[in-house]
Every structure is written in C-alpha cells, then in structure tokens.
N, C-alpha and C positions, 0 to 999 in steps of 0.2 A: 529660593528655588528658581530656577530658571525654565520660561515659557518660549515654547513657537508658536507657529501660524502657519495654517496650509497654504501654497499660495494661490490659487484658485479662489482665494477670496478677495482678490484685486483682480478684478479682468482687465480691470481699464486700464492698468498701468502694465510697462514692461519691465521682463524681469531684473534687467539693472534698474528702475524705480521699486520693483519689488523691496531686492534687497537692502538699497537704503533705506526706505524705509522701515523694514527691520529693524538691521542695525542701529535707527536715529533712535528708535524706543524700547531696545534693549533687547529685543529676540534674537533667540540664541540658535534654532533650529527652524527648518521647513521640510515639509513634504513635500517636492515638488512634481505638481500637474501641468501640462504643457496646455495651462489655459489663460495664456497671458495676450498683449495685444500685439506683440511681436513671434508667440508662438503660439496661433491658437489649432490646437491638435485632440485637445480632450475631451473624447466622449462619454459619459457613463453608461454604463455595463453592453458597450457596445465597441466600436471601433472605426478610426478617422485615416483617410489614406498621408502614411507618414516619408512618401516617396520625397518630400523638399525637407525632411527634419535629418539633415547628412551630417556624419559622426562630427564636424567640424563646428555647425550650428548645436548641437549638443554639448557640446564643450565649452562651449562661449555660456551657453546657460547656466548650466551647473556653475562655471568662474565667476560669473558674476554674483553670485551670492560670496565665494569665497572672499574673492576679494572685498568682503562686508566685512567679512570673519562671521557671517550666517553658513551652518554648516547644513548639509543636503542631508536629511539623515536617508529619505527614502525618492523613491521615483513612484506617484500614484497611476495606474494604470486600472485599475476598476472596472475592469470590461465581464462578462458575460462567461463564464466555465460553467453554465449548464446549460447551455444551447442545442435543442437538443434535433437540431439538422447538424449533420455528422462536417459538412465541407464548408458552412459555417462556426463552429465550434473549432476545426482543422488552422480556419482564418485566423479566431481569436488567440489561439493560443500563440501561434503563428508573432501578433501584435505586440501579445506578453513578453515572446523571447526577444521581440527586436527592443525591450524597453531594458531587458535584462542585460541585453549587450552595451548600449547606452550606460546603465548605470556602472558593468563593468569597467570598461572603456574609463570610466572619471570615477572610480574606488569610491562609489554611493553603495552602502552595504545593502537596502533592502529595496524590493521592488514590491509596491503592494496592489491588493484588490481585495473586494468583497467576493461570498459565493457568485454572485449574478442569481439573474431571475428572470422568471419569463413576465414582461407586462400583464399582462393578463392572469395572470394567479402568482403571485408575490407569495410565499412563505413555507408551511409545513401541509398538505395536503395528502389526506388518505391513498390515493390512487398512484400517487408520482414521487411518495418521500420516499421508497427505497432507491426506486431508478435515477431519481437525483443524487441523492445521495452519494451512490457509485456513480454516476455519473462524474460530480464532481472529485471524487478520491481518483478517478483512472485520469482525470487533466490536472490534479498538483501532483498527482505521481510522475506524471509526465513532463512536467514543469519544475519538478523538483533534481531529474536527471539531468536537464538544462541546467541549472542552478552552478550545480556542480561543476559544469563545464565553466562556466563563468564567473565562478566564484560568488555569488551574489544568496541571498537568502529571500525568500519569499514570505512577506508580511502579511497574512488573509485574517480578513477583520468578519468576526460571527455577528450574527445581529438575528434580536427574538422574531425578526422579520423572512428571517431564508432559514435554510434546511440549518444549518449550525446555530438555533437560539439560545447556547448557553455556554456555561466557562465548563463545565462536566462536558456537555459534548464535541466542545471545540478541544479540550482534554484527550477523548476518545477518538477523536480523528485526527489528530497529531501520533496517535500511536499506531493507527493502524495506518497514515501513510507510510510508517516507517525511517524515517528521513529524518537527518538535523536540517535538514534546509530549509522547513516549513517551521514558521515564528508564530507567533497573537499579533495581531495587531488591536491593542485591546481598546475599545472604545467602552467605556462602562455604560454610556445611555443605552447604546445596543444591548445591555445583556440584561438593565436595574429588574425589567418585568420578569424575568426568569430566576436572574443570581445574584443574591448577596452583595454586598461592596467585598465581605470578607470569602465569600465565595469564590469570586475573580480572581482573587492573591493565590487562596488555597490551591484553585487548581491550575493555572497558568503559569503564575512566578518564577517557575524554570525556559517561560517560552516567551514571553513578553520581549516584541522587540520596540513596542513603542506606544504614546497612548494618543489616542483623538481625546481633546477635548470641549466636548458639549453635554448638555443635559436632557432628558426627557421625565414628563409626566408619564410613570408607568401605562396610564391607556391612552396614549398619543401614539398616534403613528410617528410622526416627523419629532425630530429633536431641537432642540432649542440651543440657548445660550446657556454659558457652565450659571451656575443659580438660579437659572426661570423652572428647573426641574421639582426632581423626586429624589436627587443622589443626595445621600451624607457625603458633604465632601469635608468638613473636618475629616470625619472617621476617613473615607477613604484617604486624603494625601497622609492620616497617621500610618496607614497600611503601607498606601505609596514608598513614604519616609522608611519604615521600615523592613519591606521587601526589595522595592526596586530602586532606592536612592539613585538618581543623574539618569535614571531613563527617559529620552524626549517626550514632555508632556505636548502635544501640537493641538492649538486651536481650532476649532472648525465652526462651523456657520457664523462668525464674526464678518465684518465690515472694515473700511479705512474710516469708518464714525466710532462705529463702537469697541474698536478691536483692544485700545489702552484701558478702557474700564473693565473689558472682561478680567483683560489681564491683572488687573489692580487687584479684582476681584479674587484671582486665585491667591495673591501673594496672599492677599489678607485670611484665606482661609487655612493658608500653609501654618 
C-alpha cells in the first residue's frame, strides 16, 4: 500500500525540501497546505491575504513535488463556511475559489476543507444546528457551481466535532447538495465516536475522494497518531483493501521525527 503526508507537517522546510523528502522515503501523495517556509499562507478555518501567492508562484509549488514524482492529490484550504457575518463568510468563500483556480490552473483534482466553526461553540448545538446546517449546504452549493466552472471537486471532511458528525450525515448531505462535485474527505478519527469502521465504507464508498490518516480515542477531542487511538485498523485497511483500493491514504499529525514509524506502522497493519 502506498502512504502520504499532508505537508503542513514540515513548516520549517520548503516545499522543494518537502518533496524530497517525500520522495527520499517513499511517499507517494500530499495534500498540499500553503504552510511551508517559502509559502506561508495557511490559515485554519479562517483566511491569509493571498495577494503575493501569483499563479506563477503556484506553479512552481505544485512542480516541485512533481518533479519528486509526489503527486498533489488535493489543495487544503480549511477555512470557515459557517461564518455567520454575511461579508465575511462572502470573503471566505471568495479565498476558496481563488484555491480552486490554483488547483485548476495545475490539474490538482480536489480542493479541500472542514465544515468550519465558530470558536466559541465548536460542534452540534440546539439553537444554531439547523441554521448552520443551511448555512453550510447554500456555501458548498455555492462552491460547488464554482467547481464546475474549474473543473476541480470539492473534498469537505465531517468530523463528530461540526454540524456533519457522521458517515449517514455526511451521506445525507451529499444528496441534498445535489452535486458530483462535492467528495468525503474521509478521516475515520473524525467519525470512530459516531460510525462504525464498517459504517464509513457503507455509506461513503461512492464519494470517498481521499483519506486523513490519524487516530483518536473515542472521548478525545484532538486526534492522535494512526495506533495511539480507538480505530481497528486491521478491520478498516480490510474495508479500505476492499472498497477503495489506491485511494490516497494522507498522513496527518505526524512530524519529520516520527513521520517513517507511523508510516511503517500502517504497512504493517496492511
């Protein structure tokens, strides 16, 4: 099986040291976040003024992994589609399309994000889960008509944290976008407290455009490394093996210390 690494998890190097190192230990894909030390642009569920990141300098980023032979599967963008001031929320999505042009520009098929959230109350609450809710379905519907224009598809990863906590409701709003342009981006730590290992396959398996992988302890907030958790990962890479053979499995919360043991880590569970 063959493993990535988001690259966001080297700040310190730039992205031509990204990629070689990659390529020096066998990775085969990245998510790329424009959080390196020759392009630092990446903000989480918010947004960084991208006025110096010119289609030119985007190109040169994306090639330089290629010329590793490390392929770009996605462009991360993770900013904030439930914001819920109307000319900031306008901003973000704004941020999104200019990420989707970028990935068109250099044939990167998916551009991804989480729902977003408001600091101050992170997840499903009484008062605000249906207007979030819509909220977010009228900004990937929005961003799904972009999509189109630019060819690109849209990767939004659910997590038991934001208004989409599970593989049935990420399921359910896939259908009521409407749209092929909206994929999984399916991280199983996000979902173990809610679905199944065999629950994610059942219901996603047609929409899966790629996987994070990390771990959590069902009652942990934050996610760990893939093995410090709660997932079967036998069971799941049998699933994996089974449903989605050669879909990018992409590393996440790893290091340039620990990033070869994880990885050793999955072969061994493959």
């Amino acid at each position: 099986m063959d493993v990535g690494v988001v690259s966001r998890s080297f700040p310190h190097l730039t992205n031509r040291e990204i990629a070689e190192f990659l390529a020096g230990n066998g990775f085969k894909w990245t998510e790329l976040c424009f959080a390196s030390r020759d392009a630092n642009y990446w903000v989480y569920n918010g947004r960084s003024d991208l006025s110096t990141l010119t289609d030119e300098i985007a190109a040169q980023l994306v090639e330089d992994y290629r010329q590793c032979d490390v392929e770009v599967t996605s462009i991360g963008v993770f900013t904030n589609l439930l914001e819920e001031n109307d000319k900031e929320l306008e901003a973000n999505l704004y941020y999104f399309e200019k990420h989707m042009k970028i990935a068109s520009q250099n044939q990167v098929p998916y551009v991804a994000t989480e729902c977003g959230f408001m600091p101050e109350r992170r997840g499903v609450c009484a008062d605000t889960y249906e207007s979030a809710f819509q909220r977010l379905l009228e900004s990937i519907k929005w961003l799904c008509k972009k999509a189109d224009e630019y060819d690109v598809y849209i990767a939004l990863e659910p997590c038991v944290l934001d208004v989409i906590p599970s593989a049935k409701r990420m399921m359910d709003f896939i259908e009521q976008v409407g749209s092929n342009r909206i994929k999984t981006l399916l991280d199983p730590a996000n979902l173990i407290a809610n679905s199944s290992e065999e629950d994610m396959f059942r219901y996603l398996t047609p929409h899966i455009a790629y996987f994070h992988g990390k771990d959590r302890k069902v009652n942990d907030t934050y996610g760990r490394v893939v093995g410090d958790g709660d997932i079967n990962w036998p069971l799941f890479f049998q699933l994996y093996s089974r449903y989605t053979p050669d879909t990018p499995f992409i590393l996440e919360y790893v290091n340039i210390d620990n990033v070869c043991q994880i990885r050793d880590r999955v072969l061994n569970y493959c």
